[in-house]
C-alpha positions, -999 to 999 in steps of 0.1 A, spaced: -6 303 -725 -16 285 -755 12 260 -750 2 253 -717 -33 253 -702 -20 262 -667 -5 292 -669 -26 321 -657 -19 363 -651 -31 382 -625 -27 415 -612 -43 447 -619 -58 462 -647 -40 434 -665 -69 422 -680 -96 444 -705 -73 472 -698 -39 455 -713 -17 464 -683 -5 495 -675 23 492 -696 0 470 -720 22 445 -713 -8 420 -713 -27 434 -740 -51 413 -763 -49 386 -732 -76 386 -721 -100 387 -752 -81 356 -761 -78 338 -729 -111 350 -708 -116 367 -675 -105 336 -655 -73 331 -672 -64 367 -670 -78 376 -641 -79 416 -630 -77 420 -595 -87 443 -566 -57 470 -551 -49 444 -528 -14 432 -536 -12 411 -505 -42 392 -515 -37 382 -546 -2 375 -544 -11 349 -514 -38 335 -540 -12 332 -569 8 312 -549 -17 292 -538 -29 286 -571 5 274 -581 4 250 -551 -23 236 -565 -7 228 -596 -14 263 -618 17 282 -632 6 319 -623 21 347 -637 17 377 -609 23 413 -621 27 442 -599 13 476 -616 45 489 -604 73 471 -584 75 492 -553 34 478 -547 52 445 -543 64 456 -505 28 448 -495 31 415 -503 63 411 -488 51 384 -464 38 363 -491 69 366 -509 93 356 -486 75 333 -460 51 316 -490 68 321 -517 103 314 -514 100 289 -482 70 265 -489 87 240 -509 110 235 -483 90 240 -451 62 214 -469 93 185 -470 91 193 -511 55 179 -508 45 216 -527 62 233 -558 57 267 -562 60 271 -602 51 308 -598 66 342 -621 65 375 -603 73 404 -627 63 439 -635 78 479 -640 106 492 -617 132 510 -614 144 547 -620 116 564 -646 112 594 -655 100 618 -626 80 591 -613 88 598 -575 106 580 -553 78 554 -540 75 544 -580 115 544 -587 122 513 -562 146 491 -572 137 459 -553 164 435 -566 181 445 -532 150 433 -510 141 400 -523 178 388 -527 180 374 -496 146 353 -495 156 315 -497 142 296 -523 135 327 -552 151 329 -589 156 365 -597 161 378 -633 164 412 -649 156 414 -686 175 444 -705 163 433 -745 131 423 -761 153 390 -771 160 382 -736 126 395 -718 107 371 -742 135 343 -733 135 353 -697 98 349 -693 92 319 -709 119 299 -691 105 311 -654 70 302 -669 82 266 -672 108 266 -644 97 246 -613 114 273 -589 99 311 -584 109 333 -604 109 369 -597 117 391 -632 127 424 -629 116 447 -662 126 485 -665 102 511 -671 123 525 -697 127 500 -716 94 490 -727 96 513 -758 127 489 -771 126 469 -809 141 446 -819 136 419 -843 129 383 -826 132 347 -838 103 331 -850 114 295 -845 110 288 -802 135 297 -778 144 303 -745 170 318 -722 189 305 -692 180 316 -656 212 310 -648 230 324 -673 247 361 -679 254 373 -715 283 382 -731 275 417 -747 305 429 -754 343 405 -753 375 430 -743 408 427 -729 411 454 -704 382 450 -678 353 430 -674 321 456 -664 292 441 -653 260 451 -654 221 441 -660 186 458 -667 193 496 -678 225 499 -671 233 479 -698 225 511 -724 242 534 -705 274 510 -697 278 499 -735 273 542 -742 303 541 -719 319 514 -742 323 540 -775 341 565 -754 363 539 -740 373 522 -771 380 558 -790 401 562 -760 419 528 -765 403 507 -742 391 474 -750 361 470 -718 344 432 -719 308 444 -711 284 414 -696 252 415 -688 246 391 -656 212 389 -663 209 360 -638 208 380 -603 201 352 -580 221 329 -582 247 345 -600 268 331 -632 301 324 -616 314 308 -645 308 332 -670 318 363 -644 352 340 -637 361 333 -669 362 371 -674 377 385 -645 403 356 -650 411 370 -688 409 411 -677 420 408 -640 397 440 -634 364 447 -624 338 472 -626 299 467 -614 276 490 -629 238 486 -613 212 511 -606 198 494 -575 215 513 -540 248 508 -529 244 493 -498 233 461 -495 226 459 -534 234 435 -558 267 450 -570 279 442 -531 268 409 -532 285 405 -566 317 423 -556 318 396 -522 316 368 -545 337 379 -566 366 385 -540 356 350 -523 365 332 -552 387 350 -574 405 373 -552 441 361 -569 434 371 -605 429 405 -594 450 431 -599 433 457 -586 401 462 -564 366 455 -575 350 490 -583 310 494 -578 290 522 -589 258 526 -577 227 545 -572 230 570 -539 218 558 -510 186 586 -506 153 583 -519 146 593 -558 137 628 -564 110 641 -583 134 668 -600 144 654 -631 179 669 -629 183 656 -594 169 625 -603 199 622 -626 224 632 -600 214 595 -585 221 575 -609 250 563 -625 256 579 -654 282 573 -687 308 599 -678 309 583 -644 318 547 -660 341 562 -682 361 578 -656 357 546 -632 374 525 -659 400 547 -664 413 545 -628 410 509 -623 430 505 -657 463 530 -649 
């Protein structure tokens, strides 16, 4: 924002407030009420207006207090959002970031544990990233910030309590571009936001039981990083997704199709996805658990798909 005059947040409580994951805090004493702009519980409305706004020539960042509100705005989304540059004959860009909290909390209920990588996937015209590291969500943001595209960045409510120590000098990350966590011999396991932890958990059983997983974190979710993702699969000639949106019709299928579209020879056995179930989160914490893929699960999933 001081870089760049145009860039504006809205959402609610993003402003005086901070966010509610303070993810804005200290905003808008610097910036003022019109540059970080609180709005009403309207999600609808002032998604429509962000867009707008960015049709005008503004770069608005849109935040979502939590990312299951972000269903009322689906309209604006996916018929705005993702289409107008195209359905305008490219006469409009729509340089606009949509981010905020999802996923599987803690006892948050099932309408705040959406994972809505699996909605918006199919809306032509959309970027979608998931950040997993301070390094990357800082990275992340900035590039959809400048990118001419929309952006939609996926954050995980359990991982705003992360550290880690950060360049000082500027840099940015590549929407397009998964990251190589972990390089291995054995399998390639892919992954992104959360799962990330709990896959690379996985990773010191494995190796104490002399494996050697390659652990990457796709990062990019639309469109994905076939090169990278190829590359791998071509070294380990296995495959295991790991995600935490549902199983069907998530990202881990469309991954697993691409991956069997265009590197079905190198395999030498079949791609294995493990997913979240396909019912709605629990408030019970230890069914809430049951949901989710957990580190005993990748561990045994890797251990079949290498015999």
């Amino acid at each position: 924002m001081d870089r760049d005059p145009h860039v504006c947040v809205m959402g609610e409580d993003v402003g005086h407030y901070g966010g509610s994951y303070k993810v804005t805090k200290g905003l808008a004493d610097k910036f003022g009420d019109l540059r970080v702009l609180d709005t009403p519980i309207c999600e609808n409305a002032f998604t429509g207006m962000g867009i707008g706004a960015a049709m005008t020539g503004l770069r608005p960042v849109i935040e979502g207090m939590n990312m299951g509100f972000l269903l009322l705005a689906f309209n604006q989304i996916s018929n705005n959002c993702g289409m107008l540059h195209y359905t305008s004959g490219g006469q409009f860009t729509i340089p606009v970031v949509i981010r905020g909290p999802g996923g599987v909390g803690r006892q948050l209920g099932a309408e705040h544990s959406q994972r809505l990588e699996s909605y918006f996937q199919s809306i032509p015209g959309i970027q979608m990233v998931a950040c997993s590291t301070p390094y990357n969500a800082k990275g992340l943001m900035k590039a959809a910030i400048r990118s001419e595209n929309p952006v939609i960045l996926f954050e995980h409510v359990l991982l705003y309590n992360l550290k880690e120590k950060i360049p000082d000098e500027e840099y940015i990350c590549n929407l397009e571009e998964a990251e190589m966590v972990r390089p291995g011999e054995h399998i390639t396991i892919l992954t992104y936001s959360r799962m990330r932890y709990h896959v690379m958990q996985a990773a010191k059983t494995l190796v104490n039981k002399g494996y050697d997983p390659e652990v990457i974190d796709i990062r990019s979710l639309k469109p994905f990083d076939l090169y990278t993702i190829g590359n791998s699969v071509k070294k380990t000639h296995r495959v295991l997704i790991v995600e935490e949106c549902m199983r069907t019709g998530g990202i881990g299928a469309s991954l697993t199709a691409a991956i069997n579209e265009n590197f079905h020879d190198y395999l030498d056995a079949p791609v294995m996805c493990l997913s979240s179930q396909d019912v709605p989160t629990p408030y019970a914490g230890t069914l809430e658990e049951w949901t989710v893929v957990q580190p005993a699960q990748i561990v045994t999933a890797v251990e079949q798909l290498c015999q």
